[in-house]
Each structure stands twice: as structure tokens, then as C-alpha cells.
C-alpha positions as CSV (number, residue, x, y, z in Angstrom):
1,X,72.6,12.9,-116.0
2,X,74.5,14.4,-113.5
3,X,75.9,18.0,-114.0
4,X,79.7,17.9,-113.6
5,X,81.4,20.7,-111.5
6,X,84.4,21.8,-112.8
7,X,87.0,23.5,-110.7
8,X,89.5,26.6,-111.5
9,X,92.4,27.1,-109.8
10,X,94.4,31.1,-110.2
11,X,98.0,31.0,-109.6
12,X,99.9,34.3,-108.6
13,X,103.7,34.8,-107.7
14,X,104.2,36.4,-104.5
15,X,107.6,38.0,-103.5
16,X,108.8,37.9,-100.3
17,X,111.3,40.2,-98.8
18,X,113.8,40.4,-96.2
19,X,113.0,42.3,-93.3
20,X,115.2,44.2,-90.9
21,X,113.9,43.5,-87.2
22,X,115.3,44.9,-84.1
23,X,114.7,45.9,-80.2
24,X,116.4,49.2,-78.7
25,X,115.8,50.6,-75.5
26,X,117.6,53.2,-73.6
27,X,118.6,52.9,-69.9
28,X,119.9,55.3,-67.2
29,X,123.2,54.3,-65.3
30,X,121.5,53.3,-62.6
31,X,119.4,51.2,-64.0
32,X,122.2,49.3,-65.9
33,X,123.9,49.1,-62.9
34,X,120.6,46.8,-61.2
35,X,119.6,44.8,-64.2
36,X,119.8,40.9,-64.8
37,X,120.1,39.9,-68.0
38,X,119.5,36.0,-68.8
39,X,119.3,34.2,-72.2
40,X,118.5,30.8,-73.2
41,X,119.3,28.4,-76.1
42,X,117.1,25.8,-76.5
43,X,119.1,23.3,-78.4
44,X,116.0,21.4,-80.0
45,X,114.0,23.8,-81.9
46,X,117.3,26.6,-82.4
47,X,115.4,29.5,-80.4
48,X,117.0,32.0,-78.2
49,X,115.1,33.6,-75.3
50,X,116.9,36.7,-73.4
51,X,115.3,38.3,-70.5
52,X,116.2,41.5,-69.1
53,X,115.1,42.1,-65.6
54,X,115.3,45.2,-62.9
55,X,113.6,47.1,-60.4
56,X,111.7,50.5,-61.0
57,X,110.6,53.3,-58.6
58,X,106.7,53.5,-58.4
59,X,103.9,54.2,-57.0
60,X,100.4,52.3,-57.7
61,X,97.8,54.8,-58.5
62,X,95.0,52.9,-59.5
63,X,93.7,48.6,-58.8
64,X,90.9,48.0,-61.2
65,X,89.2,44.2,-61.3
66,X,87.9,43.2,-64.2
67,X,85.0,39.8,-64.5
68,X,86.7,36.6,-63.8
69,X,87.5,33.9,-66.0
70,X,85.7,30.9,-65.6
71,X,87.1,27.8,-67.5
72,X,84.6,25.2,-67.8
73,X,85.9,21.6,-68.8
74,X,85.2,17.5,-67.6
75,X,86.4,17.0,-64.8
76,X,88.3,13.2,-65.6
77,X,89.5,11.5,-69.1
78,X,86.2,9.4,-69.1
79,X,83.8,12.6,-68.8
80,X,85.5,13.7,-71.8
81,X,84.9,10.6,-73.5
82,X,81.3,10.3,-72.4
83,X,80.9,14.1,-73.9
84,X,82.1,12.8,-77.3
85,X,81.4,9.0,-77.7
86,X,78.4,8.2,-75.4
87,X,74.7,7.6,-76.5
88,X,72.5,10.4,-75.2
89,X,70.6,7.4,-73.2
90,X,74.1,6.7,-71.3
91,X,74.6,10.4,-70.4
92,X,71.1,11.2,-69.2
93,X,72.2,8.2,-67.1
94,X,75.7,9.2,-66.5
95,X,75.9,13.1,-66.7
96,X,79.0,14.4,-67.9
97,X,80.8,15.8,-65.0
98,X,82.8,19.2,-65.1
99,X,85.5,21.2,-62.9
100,X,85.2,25.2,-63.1
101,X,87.7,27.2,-62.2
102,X,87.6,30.9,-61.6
103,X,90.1,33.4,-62.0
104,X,89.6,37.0,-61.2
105,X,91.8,39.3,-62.9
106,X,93.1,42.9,-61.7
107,X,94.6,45.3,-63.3
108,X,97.0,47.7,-61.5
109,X,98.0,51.0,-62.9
110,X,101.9,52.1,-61.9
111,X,103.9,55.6,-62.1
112,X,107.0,54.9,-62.9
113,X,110.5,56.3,-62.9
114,X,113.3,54.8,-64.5
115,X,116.0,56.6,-62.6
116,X,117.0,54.3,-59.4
117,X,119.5,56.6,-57.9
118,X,116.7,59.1,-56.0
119,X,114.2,60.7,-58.7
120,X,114.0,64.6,-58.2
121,X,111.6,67.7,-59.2
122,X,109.0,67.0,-61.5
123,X,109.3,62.9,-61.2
124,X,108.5,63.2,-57.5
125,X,105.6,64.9,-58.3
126,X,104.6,62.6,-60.6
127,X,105.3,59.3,-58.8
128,X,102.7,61.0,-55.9
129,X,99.9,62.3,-58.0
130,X,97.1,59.6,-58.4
131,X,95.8,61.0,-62.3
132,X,95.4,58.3,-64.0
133,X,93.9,60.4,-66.6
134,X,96.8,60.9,-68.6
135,X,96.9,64.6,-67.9
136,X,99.7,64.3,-65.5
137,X,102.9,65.9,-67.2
138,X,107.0,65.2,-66.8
């Protein structure tokens, strides 16, 4: 005879709640004065994109690359097919050809000030120090 598995099933309520979600930021005159603000309904799927853009004082302090990315994939529609779908006789006849590509990433460290209308004191000091360290102070 064959033993019969019986299956058991829990069911628990869950509440879910509304929940309040927001973006602030504050900006300096002169930065409200430079600043391009887009948005965009898309009519199909209801969503709403806004993109605020402007221009910041800075000074790059630090370029650091980091190892590529290498994306390794066949290289036409019947490659891919042959990867899935063909005998292993046909593609030790056939290899399965692929297309790399390589993409080396840098990252670049900025001091920044958010006052456009000529920083002064302490910013200018620390727009020109090149700590990245974190010890540099307002």
C-alpha cells in the first residue's frame, strides 16, 4: 500500500494599514532660482514621474574604479536556442557562441555646496580640502 500524505494548510488574518509617505527637501534661493522641474504622466499604467534637476558647486576630491562588469550572453537568437534545445553531439559540433561585454565602473567622490550665489568661509574651505575621510567639518 502506498502511504498517503496529507497536507495542512494555517490560515492567519493580516491587517494592513495605511501609510503616510512623503519627500521634503529644503533649497536655498539660489538654488530655486536654477532648478528644472519636469513631471510625467504616463497614461497607461497611471504613474507619475517628477524630476527635479540643478547645478551644484563642487569639487571632485576623489576617482576610485571599481572591477568591471562583464555580461556574458549568446551572441544571436539561434545560439540561444542551441544552449537550450540542442543535443550535446550538435553543440560539440556547433559551439554555442557568446558576446561579452565589459563595463568598468568609477566611482567619483564630490564636495558640494548647495549655495549657487558664491559660497563663503568655511564652505570654501571645504569645497578645496581633498579629505575624503569624513573628518572634514562645515
Amino acid at each position: 500500500m502506498r502511504d498517503e500524505q496529507v497536507a495542512s494548510a494555517t490560515i492567519e488574518t493580516i491587517t494592513l494599514e495605511k501609510i503616510k509617505f512623503g519627500i521634503r527637501n529644503v533649497m536655498s534661493g539660489s538654488l530655486r532660482a536654477e532648478m528644472k522641474i519636469d513631471s510625467d504622466y504616463d497614461i497607461l499604467s497611471g504613474d507619475l514621474t517628477c524630476q527635479i534637476t540643478a547645478y551644484l558647486i563642487g569639487n571632485k576630491v576623489h576617482s576610485q574604479e571599481v572591477d568591471s562588469v562583464v555580461n556574458r550572453y549568446p551572441s544571436t537568437i539561434w545560439d540561444l536556442a542551441k544552449l537550450f534545445y540542442a543535443p550535446k553531439w550538435f553543440k560539440r559540433k556547433f559551439p554555442v557562441r557568446y558576446s561579452v561585454d565589459k563595463t568598468q565602473v568609477t566611482h567619483n567622490h564630490y564636495h558640494v555646496c548647495p549655495h549657487l550665489d558664491a559660497p563663503r568661509g568655511k564652505h570654501i574651505k571645504f569645497l578645496i580640502e581633498n579629505d575624503i575621510s569624513g573628518d572634514a567639518r562645515w
